[in-house]
FIKOLZA-1660 file (N, C-alpha, C; in steps of 0.1 Angstrom, whole numbers, plus 5000, padded with zeros to 4 digits):
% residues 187
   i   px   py   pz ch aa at
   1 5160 4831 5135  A  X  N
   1 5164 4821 5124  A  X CA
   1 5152 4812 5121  A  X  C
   2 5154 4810 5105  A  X  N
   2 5142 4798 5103  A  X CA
   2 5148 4783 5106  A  X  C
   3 5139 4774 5103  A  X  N
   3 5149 4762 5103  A  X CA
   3 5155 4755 5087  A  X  C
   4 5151 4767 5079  A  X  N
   4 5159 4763 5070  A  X CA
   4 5172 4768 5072  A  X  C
   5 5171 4783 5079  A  X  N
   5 5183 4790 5083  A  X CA
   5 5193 4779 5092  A  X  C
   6 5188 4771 5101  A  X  N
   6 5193 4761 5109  A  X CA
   6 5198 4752 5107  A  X  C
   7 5192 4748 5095  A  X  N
   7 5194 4735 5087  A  X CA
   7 5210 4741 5076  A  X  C
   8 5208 4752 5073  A  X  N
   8 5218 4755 5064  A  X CA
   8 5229 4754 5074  A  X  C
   9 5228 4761 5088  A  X  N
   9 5235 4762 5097  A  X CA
   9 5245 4752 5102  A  X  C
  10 5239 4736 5099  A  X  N
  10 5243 4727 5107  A  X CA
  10 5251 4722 5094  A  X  C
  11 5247 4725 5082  A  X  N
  11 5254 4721 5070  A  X CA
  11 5246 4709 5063  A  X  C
  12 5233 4705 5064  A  X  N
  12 5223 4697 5065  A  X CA
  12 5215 4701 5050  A  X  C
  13 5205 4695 5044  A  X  N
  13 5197 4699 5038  A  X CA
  13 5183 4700 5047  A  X  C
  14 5177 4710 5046  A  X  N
  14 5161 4713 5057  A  X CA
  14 5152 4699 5059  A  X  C
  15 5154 4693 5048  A  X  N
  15 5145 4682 5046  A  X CA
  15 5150 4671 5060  A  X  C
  16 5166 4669 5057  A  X  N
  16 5177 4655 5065  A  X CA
  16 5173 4663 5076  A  X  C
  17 5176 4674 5078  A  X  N
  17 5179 4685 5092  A  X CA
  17 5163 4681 5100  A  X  C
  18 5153 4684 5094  A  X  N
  18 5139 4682 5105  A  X CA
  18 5139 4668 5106  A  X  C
  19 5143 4659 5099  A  X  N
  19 5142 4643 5103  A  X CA
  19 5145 4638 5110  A  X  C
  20 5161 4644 5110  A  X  N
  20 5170 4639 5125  A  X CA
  20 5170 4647 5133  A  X  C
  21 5169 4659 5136  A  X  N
  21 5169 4669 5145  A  X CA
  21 5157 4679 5147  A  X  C
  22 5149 4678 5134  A  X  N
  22 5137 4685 5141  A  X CA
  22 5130 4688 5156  A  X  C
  23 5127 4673 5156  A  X  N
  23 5116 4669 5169  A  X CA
  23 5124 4676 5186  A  X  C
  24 5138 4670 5180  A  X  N
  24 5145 4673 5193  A  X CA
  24 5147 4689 5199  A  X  C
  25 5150 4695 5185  A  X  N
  25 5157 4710 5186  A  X CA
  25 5143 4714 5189  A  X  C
  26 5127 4712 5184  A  X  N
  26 5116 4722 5181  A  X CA
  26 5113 4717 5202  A  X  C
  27 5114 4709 5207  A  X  N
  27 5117 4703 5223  A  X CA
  27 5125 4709 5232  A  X  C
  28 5134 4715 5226  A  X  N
  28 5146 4723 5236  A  X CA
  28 5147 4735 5232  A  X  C
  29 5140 4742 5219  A  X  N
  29 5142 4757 5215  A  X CA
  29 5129 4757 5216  A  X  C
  30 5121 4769 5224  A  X  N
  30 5108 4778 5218  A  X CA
  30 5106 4784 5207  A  X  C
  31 5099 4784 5199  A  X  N
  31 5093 4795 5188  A  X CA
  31 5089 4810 5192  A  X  C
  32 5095 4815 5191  A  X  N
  32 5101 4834 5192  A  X CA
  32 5080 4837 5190  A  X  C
  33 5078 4830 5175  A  X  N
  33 5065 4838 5172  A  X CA
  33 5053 4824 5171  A  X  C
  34 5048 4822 5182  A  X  N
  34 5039 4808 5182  A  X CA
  34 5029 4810 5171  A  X  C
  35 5025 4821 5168  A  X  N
  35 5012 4822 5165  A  X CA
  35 5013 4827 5151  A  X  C
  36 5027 4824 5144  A  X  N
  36 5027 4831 5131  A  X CA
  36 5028 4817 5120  A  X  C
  37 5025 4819 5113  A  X  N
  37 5032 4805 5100  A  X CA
  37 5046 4800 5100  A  X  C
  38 5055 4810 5097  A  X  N
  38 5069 4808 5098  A  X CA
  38 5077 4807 5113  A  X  C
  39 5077 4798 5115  A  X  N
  39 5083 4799 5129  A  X CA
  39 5095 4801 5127  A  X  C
  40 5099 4813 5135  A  X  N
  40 5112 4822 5140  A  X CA
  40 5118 4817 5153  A  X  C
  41 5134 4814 5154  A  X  N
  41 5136 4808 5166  A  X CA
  41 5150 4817 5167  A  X  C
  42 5153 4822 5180  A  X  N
  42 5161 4834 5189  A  X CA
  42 5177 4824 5180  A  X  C
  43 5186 4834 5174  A  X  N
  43 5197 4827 5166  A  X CA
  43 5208 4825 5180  A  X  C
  44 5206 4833 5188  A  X  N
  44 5215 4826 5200  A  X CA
  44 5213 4814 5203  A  X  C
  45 5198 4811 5206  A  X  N
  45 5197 4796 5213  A  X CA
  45 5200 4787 5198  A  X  C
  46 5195 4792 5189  A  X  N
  46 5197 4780 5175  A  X CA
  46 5211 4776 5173  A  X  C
  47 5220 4788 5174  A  X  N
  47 5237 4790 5175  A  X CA
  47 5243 4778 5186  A  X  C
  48 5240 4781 5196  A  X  N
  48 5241 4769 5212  A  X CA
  48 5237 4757 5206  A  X  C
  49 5225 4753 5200  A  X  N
  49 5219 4741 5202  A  X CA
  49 5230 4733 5185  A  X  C
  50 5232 4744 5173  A  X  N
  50 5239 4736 5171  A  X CA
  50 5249 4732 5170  A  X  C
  51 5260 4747 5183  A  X  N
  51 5270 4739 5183  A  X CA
  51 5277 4728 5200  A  X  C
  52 5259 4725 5201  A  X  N
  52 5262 4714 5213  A  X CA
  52 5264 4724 5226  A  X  C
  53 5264 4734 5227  A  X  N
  53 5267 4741 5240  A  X CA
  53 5252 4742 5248  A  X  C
  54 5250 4749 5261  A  X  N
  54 5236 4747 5269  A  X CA
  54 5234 4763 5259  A  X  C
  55 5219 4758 5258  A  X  N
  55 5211 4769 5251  A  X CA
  55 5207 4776 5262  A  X  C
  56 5212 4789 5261  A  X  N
  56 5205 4803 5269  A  X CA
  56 5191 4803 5274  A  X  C
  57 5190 4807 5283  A  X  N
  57 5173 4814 5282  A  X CA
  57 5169 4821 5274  A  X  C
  58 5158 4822 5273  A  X  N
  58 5146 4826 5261  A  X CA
  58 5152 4842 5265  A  X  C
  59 5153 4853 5253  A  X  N
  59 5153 4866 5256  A  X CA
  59 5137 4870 5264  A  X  C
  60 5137 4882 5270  A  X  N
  60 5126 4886 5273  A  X CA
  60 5119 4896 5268  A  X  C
  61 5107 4892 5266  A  X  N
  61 5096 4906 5263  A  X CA
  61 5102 4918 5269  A  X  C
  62 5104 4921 5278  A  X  N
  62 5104 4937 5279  A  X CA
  62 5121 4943 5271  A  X  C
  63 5130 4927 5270  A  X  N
  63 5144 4932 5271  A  X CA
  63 5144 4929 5248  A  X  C
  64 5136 4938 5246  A  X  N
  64 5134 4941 5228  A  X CA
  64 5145 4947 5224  A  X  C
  65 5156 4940 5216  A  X  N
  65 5161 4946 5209  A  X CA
  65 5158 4960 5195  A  X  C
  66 5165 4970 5194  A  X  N
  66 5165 4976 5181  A  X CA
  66 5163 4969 5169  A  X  C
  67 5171 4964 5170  A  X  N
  67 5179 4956 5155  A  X CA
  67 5168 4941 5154  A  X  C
  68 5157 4940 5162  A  X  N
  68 5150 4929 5155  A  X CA
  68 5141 4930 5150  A  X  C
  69 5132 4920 5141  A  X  N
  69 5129 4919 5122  A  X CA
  69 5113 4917 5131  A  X  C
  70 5103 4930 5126  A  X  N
  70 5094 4926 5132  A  X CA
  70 5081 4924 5121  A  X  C
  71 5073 4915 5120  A  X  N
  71 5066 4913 5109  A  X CA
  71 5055 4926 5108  A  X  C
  72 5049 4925 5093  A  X  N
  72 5038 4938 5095  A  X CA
  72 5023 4934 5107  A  X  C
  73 5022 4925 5111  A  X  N
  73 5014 4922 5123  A  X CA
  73 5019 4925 5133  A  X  C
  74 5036 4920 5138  A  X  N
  74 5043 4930 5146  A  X CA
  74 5041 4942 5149  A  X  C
  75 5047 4951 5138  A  X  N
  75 5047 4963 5135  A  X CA
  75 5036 4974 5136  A  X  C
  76 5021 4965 5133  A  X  N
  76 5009 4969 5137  A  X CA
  76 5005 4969 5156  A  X  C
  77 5007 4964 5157  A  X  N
  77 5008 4960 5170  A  X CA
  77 5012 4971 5180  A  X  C
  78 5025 4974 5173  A  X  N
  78 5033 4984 5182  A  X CA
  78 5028 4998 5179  A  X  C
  79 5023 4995 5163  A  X  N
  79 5021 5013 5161  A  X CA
  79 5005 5014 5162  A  X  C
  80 5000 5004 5169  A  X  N
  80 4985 5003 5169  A  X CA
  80 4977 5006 5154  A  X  C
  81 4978 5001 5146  A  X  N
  81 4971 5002 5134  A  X CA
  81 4971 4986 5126  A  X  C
  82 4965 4983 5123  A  X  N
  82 4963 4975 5115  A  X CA
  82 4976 4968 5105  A  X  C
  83 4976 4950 5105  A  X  N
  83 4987 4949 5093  A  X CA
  83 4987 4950 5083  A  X  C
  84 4975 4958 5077  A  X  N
  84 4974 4958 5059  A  X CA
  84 4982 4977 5062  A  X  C
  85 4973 4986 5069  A  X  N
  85 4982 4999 5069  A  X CA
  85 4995 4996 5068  A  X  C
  86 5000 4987 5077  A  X  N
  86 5017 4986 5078  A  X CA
  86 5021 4989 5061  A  X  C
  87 5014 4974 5057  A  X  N
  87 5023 4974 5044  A  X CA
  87 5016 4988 5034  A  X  C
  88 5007 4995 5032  A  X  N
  88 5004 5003 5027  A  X CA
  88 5014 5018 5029  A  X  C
  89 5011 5018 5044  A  X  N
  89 5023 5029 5049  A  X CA
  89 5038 5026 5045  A  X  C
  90 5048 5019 5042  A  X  N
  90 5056 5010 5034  A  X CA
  90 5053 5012 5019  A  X  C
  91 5046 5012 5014  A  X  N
  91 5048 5015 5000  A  X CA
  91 5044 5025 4995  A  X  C
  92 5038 5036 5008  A  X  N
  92 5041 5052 4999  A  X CA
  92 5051 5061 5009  A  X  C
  93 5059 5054 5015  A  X  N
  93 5069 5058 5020  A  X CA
  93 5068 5065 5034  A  X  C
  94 5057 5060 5039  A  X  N
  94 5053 5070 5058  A  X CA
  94 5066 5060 5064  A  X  C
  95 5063 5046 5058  A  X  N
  95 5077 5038 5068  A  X CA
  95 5088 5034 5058  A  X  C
  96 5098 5031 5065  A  X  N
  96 5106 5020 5055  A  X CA
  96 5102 5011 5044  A  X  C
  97 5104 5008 5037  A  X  N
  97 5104 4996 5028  A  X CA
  97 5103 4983 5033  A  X  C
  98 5108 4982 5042  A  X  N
  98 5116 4968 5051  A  X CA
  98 5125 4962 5041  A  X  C
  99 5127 4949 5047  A  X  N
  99 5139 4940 5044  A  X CA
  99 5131 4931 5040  A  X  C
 100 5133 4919 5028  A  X  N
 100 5126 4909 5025  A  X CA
 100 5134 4899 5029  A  X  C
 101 5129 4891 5039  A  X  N
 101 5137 4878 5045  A  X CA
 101 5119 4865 5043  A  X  C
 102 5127 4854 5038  A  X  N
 102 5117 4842 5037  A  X CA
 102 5101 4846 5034  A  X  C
 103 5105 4852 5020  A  X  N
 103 5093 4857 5016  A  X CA
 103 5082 4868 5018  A  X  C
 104 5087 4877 5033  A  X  N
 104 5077 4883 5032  A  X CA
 104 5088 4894 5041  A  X  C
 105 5078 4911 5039  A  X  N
 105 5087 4917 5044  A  X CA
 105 5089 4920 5065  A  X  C
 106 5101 4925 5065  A  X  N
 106 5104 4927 5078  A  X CA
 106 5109 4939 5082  A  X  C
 107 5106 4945 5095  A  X  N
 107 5108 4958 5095  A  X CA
 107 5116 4960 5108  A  X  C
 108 5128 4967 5112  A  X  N
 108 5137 4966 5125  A  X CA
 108 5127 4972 5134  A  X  C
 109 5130 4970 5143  A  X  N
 109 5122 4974 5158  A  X CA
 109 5123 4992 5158  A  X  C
 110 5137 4995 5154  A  X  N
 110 5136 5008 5156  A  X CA
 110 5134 5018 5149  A  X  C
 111 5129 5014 5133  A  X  N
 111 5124 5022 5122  A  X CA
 111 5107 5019 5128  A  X  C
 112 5098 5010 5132  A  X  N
 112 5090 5010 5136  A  X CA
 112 5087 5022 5148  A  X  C
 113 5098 5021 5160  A  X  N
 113 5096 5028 5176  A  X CA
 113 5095 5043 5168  A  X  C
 114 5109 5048 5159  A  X  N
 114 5107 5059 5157  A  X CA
 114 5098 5066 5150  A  X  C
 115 5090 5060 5143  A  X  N
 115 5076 5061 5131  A  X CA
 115 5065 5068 5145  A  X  C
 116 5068 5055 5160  A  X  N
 116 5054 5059 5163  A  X CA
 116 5054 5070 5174  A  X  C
 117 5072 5074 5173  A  X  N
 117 5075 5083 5183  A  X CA
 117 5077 5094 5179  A  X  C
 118 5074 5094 5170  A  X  N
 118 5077 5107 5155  A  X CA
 118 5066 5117 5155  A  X  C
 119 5060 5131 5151  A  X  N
 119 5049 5139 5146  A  X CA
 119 5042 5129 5137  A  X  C
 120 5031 5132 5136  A  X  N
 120 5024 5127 5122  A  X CA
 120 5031 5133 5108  A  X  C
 121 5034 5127 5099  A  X  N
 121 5038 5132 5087  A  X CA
 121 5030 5126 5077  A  X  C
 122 5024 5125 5078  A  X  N
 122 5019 5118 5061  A  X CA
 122 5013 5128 5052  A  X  C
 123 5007 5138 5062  A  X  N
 123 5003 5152 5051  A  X CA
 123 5016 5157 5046  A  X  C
 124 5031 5154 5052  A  X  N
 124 5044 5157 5044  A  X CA
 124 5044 5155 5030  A  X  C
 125 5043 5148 5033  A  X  N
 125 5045 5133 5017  A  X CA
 125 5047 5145 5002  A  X  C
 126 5053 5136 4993  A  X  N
 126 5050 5147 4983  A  X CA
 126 5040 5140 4973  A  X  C
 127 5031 5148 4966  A  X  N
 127 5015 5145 4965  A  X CA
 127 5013 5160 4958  A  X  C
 128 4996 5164 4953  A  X  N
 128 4995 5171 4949  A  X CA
 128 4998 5186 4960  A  X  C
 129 5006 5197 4953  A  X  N
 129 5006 5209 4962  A  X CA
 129 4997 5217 4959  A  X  C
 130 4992 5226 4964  A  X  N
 130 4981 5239 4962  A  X CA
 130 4988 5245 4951  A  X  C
 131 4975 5246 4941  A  X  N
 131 4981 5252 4928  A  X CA
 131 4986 5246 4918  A  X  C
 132 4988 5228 4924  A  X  N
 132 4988 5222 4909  A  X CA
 132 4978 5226 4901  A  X  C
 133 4979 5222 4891  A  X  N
 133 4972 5224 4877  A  X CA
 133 4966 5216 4875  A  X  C
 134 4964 5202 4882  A  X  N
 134 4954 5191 4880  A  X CA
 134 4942 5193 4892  A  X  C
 135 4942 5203 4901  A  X  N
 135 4934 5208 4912  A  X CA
 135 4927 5216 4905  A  X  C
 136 4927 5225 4895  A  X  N
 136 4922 5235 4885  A  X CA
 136 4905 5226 4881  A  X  C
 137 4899 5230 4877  A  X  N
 137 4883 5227 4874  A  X CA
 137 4887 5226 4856  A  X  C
 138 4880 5218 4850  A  X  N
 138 4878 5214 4838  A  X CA
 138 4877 5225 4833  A  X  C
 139 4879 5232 4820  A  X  N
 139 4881 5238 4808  A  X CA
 139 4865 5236 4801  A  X  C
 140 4856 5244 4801  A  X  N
 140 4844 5243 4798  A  X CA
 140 4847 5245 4783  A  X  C
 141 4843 5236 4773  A  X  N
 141 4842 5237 4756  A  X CA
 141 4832 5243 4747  A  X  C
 142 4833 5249 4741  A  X  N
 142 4818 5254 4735  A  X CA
 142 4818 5242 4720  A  X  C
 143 4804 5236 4722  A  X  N
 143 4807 5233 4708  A  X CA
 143 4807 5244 4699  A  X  C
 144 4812 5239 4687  A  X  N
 144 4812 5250 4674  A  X CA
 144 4795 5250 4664  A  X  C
 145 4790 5239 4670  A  X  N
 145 4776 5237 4662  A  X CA
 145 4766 5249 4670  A  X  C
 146 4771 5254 4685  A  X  N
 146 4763 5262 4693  A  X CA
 146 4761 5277 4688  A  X  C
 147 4771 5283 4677  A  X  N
 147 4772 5291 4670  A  X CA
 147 4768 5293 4660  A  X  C
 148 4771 5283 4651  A  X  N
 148 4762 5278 4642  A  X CA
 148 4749 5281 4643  A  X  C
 149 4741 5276 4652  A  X  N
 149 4727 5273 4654  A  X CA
 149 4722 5287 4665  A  X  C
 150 4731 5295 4671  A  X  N
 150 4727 5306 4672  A  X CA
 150 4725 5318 4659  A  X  C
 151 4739 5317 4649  A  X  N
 151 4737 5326 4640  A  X CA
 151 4722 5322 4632  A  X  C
 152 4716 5304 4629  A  X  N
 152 4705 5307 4626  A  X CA
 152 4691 5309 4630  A  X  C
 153 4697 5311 4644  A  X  N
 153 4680 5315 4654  A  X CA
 153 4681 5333 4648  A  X  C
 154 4696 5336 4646  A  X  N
 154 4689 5355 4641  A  X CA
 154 4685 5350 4629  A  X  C
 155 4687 5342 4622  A  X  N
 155 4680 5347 4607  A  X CA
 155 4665 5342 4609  A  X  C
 156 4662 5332 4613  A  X  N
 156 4645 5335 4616  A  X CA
 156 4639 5319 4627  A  X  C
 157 4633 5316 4628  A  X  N
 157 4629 5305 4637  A  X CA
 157 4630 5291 4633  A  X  C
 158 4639 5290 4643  A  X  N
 158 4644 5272 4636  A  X CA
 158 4638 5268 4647  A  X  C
 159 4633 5252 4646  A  X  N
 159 4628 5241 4655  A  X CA
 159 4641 5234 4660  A  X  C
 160 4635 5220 4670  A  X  N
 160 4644 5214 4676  A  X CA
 160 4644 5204 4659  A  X  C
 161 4638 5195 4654  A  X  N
 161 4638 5184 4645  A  X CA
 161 4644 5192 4635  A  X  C
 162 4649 5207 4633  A  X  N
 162 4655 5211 4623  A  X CA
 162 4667 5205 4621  A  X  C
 163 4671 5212 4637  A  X  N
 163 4685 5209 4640  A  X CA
 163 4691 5198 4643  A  X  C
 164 4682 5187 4647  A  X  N
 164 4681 5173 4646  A  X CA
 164 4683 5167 4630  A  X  C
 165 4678 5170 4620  A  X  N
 165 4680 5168 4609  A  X CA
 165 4693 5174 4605  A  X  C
 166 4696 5185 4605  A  X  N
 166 4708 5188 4602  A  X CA
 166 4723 5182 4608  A  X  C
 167 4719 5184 4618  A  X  N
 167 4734 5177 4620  A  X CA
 167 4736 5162 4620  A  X  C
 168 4722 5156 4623  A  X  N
 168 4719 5140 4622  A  X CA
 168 4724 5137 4638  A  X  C
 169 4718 5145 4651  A  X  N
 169 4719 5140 4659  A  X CA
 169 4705 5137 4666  A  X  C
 170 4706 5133 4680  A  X  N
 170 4692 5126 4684  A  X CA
 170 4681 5142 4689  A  X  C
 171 4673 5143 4691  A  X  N
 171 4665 5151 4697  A  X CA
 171 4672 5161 4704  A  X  C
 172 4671 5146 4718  A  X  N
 172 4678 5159 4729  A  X CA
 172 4690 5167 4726  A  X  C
 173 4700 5161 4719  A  X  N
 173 4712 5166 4717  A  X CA
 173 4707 5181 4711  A  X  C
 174 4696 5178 4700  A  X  N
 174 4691 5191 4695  A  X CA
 174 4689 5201 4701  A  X  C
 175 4680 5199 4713  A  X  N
 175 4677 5204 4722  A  X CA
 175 4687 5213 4729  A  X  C
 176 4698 5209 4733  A  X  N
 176 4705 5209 4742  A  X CA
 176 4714 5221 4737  A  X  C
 177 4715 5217 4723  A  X  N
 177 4725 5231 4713  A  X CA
 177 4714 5244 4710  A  X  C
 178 4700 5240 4708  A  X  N
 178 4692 5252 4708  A  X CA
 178 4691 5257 4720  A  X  C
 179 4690 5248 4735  A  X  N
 179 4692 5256 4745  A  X CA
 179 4705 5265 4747  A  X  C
 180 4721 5260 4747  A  X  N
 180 4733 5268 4742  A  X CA
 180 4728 5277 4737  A  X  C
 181 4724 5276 4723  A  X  N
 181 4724 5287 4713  A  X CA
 181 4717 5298 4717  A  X  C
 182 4706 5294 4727  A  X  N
 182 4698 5306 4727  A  X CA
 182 4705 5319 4743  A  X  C
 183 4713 5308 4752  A  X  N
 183 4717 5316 4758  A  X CA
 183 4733 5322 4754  A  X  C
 184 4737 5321 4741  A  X  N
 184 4749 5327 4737  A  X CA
 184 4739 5338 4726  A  X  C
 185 4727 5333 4721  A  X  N
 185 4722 5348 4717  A  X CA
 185 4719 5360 4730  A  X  C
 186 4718 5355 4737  A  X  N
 186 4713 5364 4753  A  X CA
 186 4729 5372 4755  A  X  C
 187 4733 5369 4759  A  X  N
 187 4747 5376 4759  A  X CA
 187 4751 5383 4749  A  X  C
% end
């Protein structure tokens, strides 16, 4: 739980709720994630603390639930990769989507365990298959001026600045169609 979640909890606004009870509750509850921005706090002990009962002991590292919300630094962590992969693997579907809780997403413990206890799949994916049609090599074009300027290399000897004049393109380009032209006369 956040402490806005706590604050909602107690029936408070977040603002009244850290004024009067902040200092006290952040003194008698630990922060689940010290090291993160949003401090997360175990909803058992937050539950206890606000309805006056003795707050539990801190859950334990090794005793992880399934069902809890682990951030994509979490989640990297566990699956040893990085937290930008997380959210990349997440948006082309190797993992869950997650849950969006307080802005940012969250991923259960056991859609992560089974991701890292799973075969590799990502060559699964659906993506291009052998034999699409976008795998195929470009469509080579003949210009139509290369014919042109072959039928007039049979009638007798044209230059490059002919063909340059004629069509009103630059040199090379000239070039480039009397080169074509001469190997579609070869064939």
């Amino acid at each position: 739980m956040t402490e806005e979640d706590i604050a909602t909890a107690s029936g408070l606004p977040v603002y009244t709720w850290r004024r009067r009870h902040g200092a006290d509750f952040r003194a008698r509850v630990p922060v689940i994630n010290p090291r993160e921005r949003l401090r997360l706090y175990d909803a058992a002990q937050a539950t206890a603390y606000i309805k006056g009962a003795p707050i539990p002991a801190s859950p334990a590292d090794d005793a992880a639930h399934p069902d809890d919300l682990l951030s994509d630094k979490e989640a990297g962590v566990v699956l040893g990769i990085d937290a930008t992969t997380v959210r990349a693997y997440a948006t082309t579907g190797y993992l869950p989507p997650g849950t969006e809780r307080h802005g940012r997403t969250w991923w259960t413990r056991r859609s992560i365990t089974v991701r890292r206890d799973s075969p590799d799949q990502r060559h699964h994916s659906p993506g291009r298959q052998p034999g699409d049609l976008r795998d195929r090599a470009p469509r080579h074009r003949r210009d139509p001026r290369v014919t042109e300027v072959s039928a007039l290399l049979l009638l007798g000897q044209v230059t490059t600045d002919e063909i340059a004049e004629h069509y009103q393109v630059g040199r090379r380009t000239a070039q480039r169609l009397l080169a074509a032209a001469l190997t579609v006369s070869e064939d």
